[in-house]
N, C-alpha and C positions, 0 to 999 in steps of 0.2 A: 504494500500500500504506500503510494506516495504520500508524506506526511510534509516535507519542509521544500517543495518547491525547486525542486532541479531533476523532475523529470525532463528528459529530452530528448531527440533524435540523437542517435548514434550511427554515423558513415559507414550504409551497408557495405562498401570496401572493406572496412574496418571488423566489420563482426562477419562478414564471411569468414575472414583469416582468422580471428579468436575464436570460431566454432566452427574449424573448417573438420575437427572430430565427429562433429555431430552429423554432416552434411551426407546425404548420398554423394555418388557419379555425379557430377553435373549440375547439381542443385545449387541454385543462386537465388543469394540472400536480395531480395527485393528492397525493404524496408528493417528499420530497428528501433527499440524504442528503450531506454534504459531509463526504471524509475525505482529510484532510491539504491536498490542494490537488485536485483530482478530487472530483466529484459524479455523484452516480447520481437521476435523474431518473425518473420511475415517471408517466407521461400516460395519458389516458382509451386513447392509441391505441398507444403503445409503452414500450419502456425507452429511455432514453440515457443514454450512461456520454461522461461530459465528461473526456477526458483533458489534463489540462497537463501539456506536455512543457520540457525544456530548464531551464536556472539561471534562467530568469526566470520562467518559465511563460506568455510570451505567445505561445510555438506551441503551439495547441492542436486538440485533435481528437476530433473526436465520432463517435460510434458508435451509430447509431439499431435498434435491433434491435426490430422484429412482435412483438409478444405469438406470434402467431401461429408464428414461426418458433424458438420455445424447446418444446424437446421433452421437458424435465426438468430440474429443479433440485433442488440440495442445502442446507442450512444447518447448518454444525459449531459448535455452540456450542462459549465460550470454558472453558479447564478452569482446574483451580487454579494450574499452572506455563504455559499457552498460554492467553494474556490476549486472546489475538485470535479472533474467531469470524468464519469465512468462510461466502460466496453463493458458489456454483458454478455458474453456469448452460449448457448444451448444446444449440446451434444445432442445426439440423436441416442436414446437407451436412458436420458440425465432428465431430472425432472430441473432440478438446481443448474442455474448460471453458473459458469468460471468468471469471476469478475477479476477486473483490474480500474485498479485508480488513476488517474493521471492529475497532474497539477498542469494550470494555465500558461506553463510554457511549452506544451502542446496542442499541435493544433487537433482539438477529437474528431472534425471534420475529414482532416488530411487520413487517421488512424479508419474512418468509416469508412472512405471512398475504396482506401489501400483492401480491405478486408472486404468489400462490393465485387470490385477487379476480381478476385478471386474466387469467392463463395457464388460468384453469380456465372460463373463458368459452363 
């Protein structure tokens, strides 16, 4: 959850190479989003949401989710007193959203259209 405001875009150049582990053959990182210590990763072939867990953040855990297997999503812009605007996304099998926070130095527009592109395939 972003809490202090330095959620941001992160240079898909940049997090192809730092998750070039994760990556199939071929798979190019489109978009990235790094908020607080968790990134959200947007590939020609899925999402992945990079959880760092624990006071240090070296147990970490990733979550590779199909374009294919998102049934619908939401985006709540931030208001004048709720500075944070959320992604809601709904697996197919999931009653419950995976949500993610963002703070207003991102744009939730840009994060919709990027997650549109793809889900609407």
């Amino acid at each position: 959850m972003a809490l202090f405001g330095n959620a941001h875009t992160v240079d898909p150049a940049s997090a192809q190479q730092e998750y070039a582990r994760l990556l199939g053959p071929g798979e190019q990182v489109h978009a990235a989003y790094l908020l607080i210590r968790d990134t959200i990763l947007f590939t020609d072939r899925r999402l992945i949401l990079v959880d760092k867990q624990g006071i240090t953040g070296k147990k970490v855990e990733y979550h590779s989710i199909p374009y294919r297997s998102i049934t619908h999503f939401a985006v709540e812009t931030a208001g004048t007193f709720d500075l944070d605007a959320e992604l809601k996304i709904w697996l197919s099998g999931s009653q419950a959203p995976v949500q993610k926070t963002f703070t207003k130095g991102v744009d939730i527009y840009e994060v919709q259209a990027i997650l549109t592109q793809f889900v609407a395939r």
